[in-house]
N, CA, C and O of each residue as an XYZ file, in Angstrom:
748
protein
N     110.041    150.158    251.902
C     110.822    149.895    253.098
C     110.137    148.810    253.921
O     108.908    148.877    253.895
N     110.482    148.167    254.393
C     110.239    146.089    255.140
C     109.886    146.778    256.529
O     110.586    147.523    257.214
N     108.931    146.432    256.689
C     108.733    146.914    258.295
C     109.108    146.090    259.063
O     108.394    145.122    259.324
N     110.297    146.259    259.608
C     110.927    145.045    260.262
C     110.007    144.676    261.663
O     109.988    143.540    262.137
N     109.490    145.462    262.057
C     108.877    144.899    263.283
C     107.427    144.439    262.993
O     106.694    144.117    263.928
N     107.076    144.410    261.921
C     106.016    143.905    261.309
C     106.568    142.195    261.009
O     105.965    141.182    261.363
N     107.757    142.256    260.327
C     107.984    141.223    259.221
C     108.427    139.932    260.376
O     108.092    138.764    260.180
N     109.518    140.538    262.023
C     109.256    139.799    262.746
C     108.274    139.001    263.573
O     108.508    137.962    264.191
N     107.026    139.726    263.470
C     105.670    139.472    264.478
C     105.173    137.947    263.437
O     104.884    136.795    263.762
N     105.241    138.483    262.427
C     104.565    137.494    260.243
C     105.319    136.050    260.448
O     104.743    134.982    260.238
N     106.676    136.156    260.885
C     107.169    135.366    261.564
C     107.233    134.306    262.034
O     107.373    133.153    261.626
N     107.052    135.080    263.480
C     106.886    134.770    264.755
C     105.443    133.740    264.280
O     105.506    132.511    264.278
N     104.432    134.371    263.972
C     102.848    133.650    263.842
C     103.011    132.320    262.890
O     102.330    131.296    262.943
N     104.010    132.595    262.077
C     104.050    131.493    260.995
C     104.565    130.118    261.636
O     104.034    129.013    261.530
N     105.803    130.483    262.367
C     106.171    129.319    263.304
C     105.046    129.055    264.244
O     105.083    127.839    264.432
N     104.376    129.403    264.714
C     103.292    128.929    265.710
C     102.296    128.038    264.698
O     101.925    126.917    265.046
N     101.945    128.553    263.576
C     101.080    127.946    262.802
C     101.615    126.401    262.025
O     101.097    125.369    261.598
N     102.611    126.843    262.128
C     103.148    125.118    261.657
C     103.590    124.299    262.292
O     104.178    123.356    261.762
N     103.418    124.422    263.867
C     103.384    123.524    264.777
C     104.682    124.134    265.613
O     104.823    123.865    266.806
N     105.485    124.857    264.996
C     106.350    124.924    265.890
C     106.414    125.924    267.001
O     105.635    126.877    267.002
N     107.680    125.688    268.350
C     107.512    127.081    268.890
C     109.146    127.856    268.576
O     110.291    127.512    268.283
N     108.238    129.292    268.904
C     108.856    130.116    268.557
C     109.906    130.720    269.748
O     110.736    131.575    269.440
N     109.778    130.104    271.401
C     110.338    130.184    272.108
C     111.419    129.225    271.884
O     112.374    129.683    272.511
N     111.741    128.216    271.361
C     112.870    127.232    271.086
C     114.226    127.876    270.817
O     114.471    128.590    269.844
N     115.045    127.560    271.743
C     116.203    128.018    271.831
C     116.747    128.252    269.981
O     117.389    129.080    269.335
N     116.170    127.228    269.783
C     117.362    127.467    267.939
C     116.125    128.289    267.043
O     116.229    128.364    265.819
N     115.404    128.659    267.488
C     114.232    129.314    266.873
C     113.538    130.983    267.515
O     112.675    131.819    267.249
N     114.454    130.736    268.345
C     114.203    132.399    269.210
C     114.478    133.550    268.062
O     113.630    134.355    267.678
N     116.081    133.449    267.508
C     116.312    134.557    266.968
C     115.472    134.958    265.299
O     115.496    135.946    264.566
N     114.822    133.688    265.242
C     114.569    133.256    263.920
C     113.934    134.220    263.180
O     114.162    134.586    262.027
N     112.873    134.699    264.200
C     112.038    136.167    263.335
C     112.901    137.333    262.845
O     112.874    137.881    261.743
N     113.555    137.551    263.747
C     114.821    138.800    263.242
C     115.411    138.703    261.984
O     115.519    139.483    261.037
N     115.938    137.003    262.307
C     117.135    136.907    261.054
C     116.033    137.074    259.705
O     116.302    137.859    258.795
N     115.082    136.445    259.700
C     114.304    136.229    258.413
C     113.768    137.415    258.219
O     113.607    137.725    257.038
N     113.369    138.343    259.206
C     112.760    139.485    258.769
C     113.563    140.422    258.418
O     113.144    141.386    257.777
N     115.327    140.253    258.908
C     116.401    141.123    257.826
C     116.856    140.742    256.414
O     117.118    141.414    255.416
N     116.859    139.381    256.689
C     117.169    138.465    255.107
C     115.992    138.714    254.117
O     116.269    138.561    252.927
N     114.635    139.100    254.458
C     113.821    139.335    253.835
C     113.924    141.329    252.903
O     113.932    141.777    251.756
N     113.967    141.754    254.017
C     114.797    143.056    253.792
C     115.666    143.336    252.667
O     115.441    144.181    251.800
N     116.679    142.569    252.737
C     117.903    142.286    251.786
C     117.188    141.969    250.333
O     117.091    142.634    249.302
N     116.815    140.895    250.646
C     116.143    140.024    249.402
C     115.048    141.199    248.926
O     115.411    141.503    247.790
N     114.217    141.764    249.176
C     113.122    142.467    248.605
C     113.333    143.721    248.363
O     112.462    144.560    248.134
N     115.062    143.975    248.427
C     115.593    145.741    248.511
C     114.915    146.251    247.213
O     114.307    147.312    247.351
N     114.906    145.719    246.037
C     114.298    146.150    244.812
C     112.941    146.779    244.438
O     112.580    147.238    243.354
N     112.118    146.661    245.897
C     110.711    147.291    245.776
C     110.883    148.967    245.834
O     110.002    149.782    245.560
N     112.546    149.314    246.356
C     112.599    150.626    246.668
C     113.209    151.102    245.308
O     113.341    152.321    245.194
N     113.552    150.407    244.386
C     113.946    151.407    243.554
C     113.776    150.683    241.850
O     113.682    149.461    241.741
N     113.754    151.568    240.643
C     113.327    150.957    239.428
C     114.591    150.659    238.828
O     115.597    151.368    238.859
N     114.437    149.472    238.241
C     115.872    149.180    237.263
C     116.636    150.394    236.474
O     117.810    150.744    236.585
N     115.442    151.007    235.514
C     115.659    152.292    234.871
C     116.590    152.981    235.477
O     117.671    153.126    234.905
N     116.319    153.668    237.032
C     117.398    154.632    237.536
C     118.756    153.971    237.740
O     119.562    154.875    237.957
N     119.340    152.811    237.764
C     120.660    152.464    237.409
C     121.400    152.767    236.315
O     122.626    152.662    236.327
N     120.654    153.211    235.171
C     121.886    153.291    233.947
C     121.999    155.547    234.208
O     121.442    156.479    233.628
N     123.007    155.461    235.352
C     123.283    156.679    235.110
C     124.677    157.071    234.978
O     125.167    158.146    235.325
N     125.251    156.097    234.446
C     126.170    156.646    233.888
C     125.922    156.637    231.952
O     125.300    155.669    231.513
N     126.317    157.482    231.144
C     125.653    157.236    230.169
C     126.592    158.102    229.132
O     126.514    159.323    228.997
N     127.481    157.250    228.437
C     128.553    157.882    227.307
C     127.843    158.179    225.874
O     126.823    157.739    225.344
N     129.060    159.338    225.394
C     128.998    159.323    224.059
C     130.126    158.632    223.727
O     131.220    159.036    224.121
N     129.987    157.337    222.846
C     131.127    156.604    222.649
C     131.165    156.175    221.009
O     130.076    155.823    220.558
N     131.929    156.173    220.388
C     131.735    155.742    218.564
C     131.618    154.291    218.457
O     132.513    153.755    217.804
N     130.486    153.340    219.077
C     130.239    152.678    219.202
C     129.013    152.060    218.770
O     128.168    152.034    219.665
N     128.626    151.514    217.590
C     127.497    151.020    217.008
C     126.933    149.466    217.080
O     125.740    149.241    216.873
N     127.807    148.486    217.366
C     127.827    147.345    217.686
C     127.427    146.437    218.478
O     126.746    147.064    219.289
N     127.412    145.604    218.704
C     126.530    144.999    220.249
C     127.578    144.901    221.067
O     128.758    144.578    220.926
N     126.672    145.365    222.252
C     127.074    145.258    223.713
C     126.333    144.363    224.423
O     125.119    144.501    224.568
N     127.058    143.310    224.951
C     126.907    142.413    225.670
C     127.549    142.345    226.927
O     128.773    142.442    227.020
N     126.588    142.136    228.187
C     127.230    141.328    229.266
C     126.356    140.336    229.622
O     125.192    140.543    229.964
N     126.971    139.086    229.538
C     126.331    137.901    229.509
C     126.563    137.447    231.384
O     126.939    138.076    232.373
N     126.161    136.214    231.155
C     126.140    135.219    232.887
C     126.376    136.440    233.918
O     127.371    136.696    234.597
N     125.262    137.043    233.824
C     125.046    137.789    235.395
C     124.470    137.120    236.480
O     123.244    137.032    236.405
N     124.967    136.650    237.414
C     124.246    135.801    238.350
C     123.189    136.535    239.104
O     123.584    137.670    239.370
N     121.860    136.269    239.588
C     120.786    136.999    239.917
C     120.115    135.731    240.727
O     120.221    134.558    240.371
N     119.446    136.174    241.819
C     118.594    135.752    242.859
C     117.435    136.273    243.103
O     117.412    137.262    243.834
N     116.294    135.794    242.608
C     115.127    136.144    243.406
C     114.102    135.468    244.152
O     114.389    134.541    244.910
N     112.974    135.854    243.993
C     112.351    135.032    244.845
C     110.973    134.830    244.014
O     110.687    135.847    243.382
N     110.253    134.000    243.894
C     108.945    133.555    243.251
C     107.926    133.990    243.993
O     107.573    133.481    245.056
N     107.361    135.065    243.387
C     106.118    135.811    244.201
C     104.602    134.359    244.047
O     103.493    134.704    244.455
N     104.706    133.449    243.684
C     103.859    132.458    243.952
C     103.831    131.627    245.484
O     102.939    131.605    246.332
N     104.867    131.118    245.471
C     105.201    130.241    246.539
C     106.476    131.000    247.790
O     106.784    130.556    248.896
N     107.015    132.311    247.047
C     108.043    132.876    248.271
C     109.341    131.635    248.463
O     109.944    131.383    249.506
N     109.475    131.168    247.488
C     110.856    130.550    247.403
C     111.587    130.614    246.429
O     111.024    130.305    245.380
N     112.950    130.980    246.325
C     114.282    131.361    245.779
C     113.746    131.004    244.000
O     113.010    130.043    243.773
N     114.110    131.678    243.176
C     114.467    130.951    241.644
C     116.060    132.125    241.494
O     116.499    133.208    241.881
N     116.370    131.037    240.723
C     117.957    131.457    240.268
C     118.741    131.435    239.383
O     118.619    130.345    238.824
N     119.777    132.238    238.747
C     121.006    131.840    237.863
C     121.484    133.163    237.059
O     121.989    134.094    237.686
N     121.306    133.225    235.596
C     121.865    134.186    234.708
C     121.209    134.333    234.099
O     120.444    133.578    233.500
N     121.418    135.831    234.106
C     120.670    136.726    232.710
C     121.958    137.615    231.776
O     123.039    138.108    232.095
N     121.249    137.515    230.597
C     122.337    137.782    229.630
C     121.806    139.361    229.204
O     120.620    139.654    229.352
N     122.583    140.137    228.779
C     122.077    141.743    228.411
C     122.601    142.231    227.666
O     123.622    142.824    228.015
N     122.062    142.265    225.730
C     122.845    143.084    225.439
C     121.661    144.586    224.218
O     120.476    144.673    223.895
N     122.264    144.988    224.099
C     121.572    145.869    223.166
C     122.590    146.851    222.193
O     123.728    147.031    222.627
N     122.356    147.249    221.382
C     122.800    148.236    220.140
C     122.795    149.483    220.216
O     121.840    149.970    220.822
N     123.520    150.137    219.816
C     123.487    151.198    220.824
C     123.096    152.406    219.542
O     123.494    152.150    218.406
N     122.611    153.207    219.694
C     121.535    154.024    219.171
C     122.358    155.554    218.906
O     122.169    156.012    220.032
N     123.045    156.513    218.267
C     123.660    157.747    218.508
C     124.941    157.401    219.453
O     124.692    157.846    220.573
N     125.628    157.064    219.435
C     126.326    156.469    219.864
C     126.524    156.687    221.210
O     127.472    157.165    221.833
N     124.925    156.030    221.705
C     124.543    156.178    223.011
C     124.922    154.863    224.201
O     124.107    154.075    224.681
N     126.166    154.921    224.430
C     126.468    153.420    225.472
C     126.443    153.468    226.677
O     126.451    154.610    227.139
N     126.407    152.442    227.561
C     126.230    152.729    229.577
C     127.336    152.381    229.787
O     128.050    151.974    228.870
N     127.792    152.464    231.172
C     128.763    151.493    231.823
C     128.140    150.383    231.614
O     126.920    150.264    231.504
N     129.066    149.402    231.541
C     128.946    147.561    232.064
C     128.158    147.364    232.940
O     127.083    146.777    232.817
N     128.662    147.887    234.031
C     127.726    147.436    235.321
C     126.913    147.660    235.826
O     126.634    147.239    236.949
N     126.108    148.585    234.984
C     124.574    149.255    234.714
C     123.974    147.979    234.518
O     123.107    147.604    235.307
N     124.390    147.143    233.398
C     123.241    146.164    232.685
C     123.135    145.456    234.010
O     122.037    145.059    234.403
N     124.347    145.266    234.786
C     124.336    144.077    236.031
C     123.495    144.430    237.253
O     123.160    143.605    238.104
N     123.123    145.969    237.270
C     122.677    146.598    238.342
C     121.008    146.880    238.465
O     120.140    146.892    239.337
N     121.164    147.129    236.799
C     119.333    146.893    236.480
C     118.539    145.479    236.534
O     117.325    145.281    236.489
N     119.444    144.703    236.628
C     119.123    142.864    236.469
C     119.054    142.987    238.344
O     118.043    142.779    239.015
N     120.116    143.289    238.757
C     119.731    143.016    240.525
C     118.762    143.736    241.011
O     118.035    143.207    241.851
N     118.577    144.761    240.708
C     117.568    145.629    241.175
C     116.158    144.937    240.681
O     115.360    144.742    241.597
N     115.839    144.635    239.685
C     114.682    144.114    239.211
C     114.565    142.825    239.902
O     113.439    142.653    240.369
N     115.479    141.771    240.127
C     115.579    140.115    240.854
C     115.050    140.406    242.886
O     114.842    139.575    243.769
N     115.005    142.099    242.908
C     115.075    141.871    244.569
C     113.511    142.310    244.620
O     113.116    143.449    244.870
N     112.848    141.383    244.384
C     111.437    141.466    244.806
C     110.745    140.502    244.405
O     111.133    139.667    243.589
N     109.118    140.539    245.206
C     108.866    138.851    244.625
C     108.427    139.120    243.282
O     107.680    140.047    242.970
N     108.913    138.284    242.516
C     108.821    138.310    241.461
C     108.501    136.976    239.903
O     108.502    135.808    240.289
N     108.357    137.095    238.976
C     108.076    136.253    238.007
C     109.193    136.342    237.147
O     109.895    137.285    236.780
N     109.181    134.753    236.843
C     110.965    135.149    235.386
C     110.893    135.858    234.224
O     111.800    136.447    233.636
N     109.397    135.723    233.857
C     109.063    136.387    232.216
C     109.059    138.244    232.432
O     109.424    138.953    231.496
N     108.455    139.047    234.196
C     108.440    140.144    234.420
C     109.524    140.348    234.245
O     109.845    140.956    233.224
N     110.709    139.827    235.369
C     111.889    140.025    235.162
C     112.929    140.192    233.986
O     113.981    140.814    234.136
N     112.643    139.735    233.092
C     113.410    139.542    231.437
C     112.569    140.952    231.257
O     113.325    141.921    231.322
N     111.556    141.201    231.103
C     110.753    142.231    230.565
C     110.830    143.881    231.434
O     110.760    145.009    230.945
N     111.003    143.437    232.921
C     111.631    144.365    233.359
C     113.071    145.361    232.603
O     113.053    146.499    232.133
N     114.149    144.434    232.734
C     115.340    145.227    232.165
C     115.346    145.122    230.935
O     116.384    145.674    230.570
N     114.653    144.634    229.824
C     114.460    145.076    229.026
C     114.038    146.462    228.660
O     114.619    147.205    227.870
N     113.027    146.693    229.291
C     111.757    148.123    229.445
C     113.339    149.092    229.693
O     113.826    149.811    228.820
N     113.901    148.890    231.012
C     114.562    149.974    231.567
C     115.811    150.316    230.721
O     116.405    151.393    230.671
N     116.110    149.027    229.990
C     117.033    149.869    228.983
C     117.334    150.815    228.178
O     118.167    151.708    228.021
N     115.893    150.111    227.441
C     115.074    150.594    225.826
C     114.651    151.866    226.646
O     114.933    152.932    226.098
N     114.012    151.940    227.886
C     114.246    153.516    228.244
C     115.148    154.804    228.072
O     115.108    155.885    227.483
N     116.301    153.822    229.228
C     116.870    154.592    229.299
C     118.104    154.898    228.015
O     118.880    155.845    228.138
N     118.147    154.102    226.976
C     119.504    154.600    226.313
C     118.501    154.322    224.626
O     119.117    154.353    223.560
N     117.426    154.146    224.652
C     117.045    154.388    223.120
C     117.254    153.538    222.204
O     116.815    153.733    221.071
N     118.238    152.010    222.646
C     119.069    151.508    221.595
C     118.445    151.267    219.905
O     117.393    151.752    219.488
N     119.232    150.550    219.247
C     118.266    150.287    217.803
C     118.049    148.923    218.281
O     117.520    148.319    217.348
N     118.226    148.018    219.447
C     117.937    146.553    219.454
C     118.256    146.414    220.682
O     119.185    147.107    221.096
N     117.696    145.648    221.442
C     117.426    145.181    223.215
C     117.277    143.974    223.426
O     116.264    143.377    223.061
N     118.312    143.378    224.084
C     118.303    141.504    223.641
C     118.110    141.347    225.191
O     118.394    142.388    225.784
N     117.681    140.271    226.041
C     117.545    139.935    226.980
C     116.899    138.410    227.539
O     115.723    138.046    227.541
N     117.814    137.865    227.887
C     117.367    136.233    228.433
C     118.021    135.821    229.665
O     119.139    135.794    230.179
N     116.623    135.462    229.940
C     117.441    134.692    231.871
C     117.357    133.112    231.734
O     116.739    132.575    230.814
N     117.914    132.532    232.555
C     118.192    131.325    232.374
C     117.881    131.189    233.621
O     118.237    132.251    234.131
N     117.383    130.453    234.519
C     116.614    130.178    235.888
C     116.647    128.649    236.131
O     116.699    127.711    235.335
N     116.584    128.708    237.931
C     115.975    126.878    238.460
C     115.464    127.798    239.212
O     115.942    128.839    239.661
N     114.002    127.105    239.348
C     113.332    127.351    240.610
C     113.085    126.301    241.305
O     112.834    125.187    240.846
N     113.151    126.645    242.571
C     113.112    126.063    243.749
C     111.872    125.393    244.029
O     111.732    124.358    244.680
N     110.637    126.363    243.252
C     109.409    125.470    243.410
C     109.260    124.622    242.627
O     108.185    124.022    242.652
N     110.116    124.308    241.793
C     109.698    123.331    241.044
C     110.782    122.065    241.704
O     110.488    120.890    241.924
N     111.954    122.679    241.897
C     112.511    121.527    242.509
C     112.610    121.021    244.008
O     113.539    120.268    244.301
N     111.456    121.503    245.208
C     111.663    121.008    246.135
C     110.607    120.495    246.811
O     110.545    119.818    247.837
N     109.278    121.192    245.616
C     108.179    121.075    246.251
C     107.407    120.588    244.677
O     108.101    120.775    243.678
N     106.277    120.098    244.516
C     105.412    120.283    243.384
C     106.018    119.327    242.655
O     106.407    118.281    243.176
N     106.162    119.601    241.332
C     106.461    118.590    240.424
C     108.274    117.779    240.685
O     108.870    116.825    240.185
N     108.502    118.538    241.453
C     110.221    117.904    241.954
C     111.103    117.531    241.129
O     111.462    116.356    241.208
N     111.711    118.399    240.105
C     112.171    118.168    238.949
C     113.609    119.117    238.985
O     113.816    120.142    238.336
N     114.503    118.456    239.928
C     116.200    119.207    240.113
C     116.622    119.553    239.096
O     116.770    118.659    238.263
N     116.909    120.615    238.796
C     118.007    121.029    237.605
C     117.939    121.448    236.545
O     118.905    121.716    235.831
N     116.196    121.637    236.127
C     115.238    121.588    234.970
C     115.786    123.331    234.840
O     116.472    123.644    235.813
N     115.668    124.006    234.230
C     116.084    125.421    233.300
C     115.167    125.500    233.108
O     114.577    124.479    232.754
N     114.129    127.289    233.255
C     113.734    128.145    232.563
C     114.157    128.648    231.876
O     115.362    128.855    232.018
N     113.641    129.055    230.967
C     114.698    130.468    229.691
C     113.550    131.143    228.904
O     112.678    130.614    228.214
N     113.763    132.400    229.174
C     112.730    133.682    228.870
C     113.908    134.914    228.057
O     115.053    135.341    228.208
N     113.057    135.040    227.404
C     113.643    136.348    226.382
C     112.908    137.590    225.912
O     111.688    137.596    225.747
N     113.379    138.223    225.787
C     112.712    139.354    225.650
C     113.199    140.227    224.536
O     114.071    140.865    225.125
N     113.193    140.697    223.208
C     113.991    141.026    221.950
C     113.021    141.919    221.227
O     111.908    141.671    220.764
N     113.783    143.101    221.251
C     113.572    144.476    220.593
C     114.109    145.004    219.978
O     115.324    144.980    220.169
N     113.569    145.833    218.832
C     114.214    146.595    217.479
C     114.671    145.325    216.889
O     114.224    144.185    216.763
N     116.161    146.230    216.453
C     116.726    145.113    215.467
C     117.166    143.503    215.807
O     117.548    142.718    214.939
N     117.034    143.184    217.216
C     117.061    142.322    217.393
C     115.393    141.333    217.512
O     115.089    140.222    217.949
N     114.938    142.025    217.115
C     113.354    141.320    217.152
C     113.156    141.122    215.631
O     112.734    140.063    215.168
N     113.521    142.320    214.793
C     113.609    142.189    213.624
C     114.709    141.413    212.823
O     114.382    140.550    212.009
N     115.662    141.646    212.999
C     116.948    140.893    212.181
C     117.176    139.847    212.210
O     118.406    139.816    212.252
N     116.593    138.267    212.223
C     117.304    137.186    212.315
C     118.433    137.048    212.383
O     118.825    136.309    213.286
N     118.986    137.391    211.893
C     120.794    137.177    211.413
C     121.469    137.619    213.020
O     122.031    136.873    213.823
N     121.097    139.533    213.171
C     121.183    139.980    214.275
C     121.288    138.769    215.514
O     122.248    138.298    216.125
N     119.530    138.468    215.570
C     119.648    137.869    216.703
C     120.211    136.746    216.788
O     120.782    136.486    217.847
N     120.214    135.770    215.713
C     121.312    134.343    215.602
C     122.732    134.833    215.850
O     123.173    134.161    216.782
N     123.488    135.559    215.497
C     124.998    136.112    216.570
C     124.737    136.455    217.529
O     125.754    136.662    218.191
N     123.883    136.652    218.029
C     123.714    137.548    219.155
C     124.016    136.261    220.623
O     124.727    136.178    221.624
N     122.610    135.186    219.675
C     122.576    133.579    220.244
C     123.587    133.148    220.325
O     123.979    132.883    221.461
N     124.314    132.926    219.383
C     125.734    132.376    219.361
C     126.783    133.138    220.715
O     127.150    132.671    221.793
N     126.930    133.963    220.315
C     127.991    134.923    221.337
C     127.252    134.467    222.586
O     128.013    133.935    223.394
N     126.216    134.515    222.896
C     125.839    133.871    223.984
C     126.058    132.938    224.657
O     126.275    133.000    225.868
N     126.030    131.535    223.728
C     125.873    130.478    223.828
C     127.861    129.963    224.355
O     128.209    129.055    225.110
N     128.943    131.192    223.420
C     129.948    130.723    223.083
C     130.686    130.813    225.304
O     130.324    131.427    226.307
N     131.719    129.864    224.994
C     132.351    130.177    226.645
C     133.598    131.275    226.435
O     134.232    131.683    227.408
């Protein structure tokens, strides 16, 4: 939980330290807003990806499940500025053990709301899947821009990360994981 009257004071000091003031009419409310937007953004420290897949069928379903271009926002626990875009989720389903859809989308947001790294993140909902539903194969890739790279540092707009993370039969099966790529790749 964000100690908001903490996160306003962190603030407040930061604007003083970079020359600015913090009494400035367009800068008064500034600690609040950032110390709720921060709130928002870091909701994921309160809870584990894992506990999202609770909904959880018996379905005659052996095949891959995919939900691809999930849009996700986090933040770069290096520098504390934004990285962004889609992560793709699919896995095989094990006893014909399947989730809702919007489990895969819910374990990806939950894991993106904290500061965080792109390779943890892929490896995060990976983990919480292969937890929670057992599959025979756990596919997982984010596709990212970060902000530190494009606004500060090497300044390189538009450049793509891409991290994966591939378990069971999809770590094992070539074939597996080349459809898997494809279906991915396809619009």
């Amino acid at each position: 939980m964000v100690n908001q009257e903490k996160a306003e004071k962190a603030i407040y000091q930061l604007l003083e330290a970079i020359g600015e003031d913090p009494q400035r009419e367009g800068l008064l409310e500034t600690p609040k807003r950032v110390a709720k937007m921060y709130a928002e953004m870091f909701s994921g420290l309160e809870e584990n990806p894992k506990d999202q897949f609770t909904a959880v069928f018996s379905e005659n379903h052996e095949e891959v499940v995919l939900v691809k271009d999930i849009p996700f926002y986090s933040m770069c626990e290096h520098h504390l500025v934004p990285f962004y875009g889609v992560a793709h989720v699919a896995y095989l389903p094990s006893q014909s053990k399947v989730t809702g859809l919007s489990k895969l989308a819910r374990a990806v947001e939950v894991a993106s709301k904290r500061p965080q790294l792109q390779e943890r993140l892929t490896e995060q909902v990976a983990k919480a899947l292969e937890e929670a539903l057992n599959p025979k194969g756990v596919f997982v890739m984010v596709e990212a821009e970060h902000m530190c790279m494009t606004m500060r540092g090497i300044k390189k707009p538009g450049s793509k990360t891409v991290t994966t993370v591939a378990r069971g039969l999809f770590k094992e099966d070539r074939d597996q994981r080349q459809e898997l790529l494809t279906l991915i790749k396809e619009h």
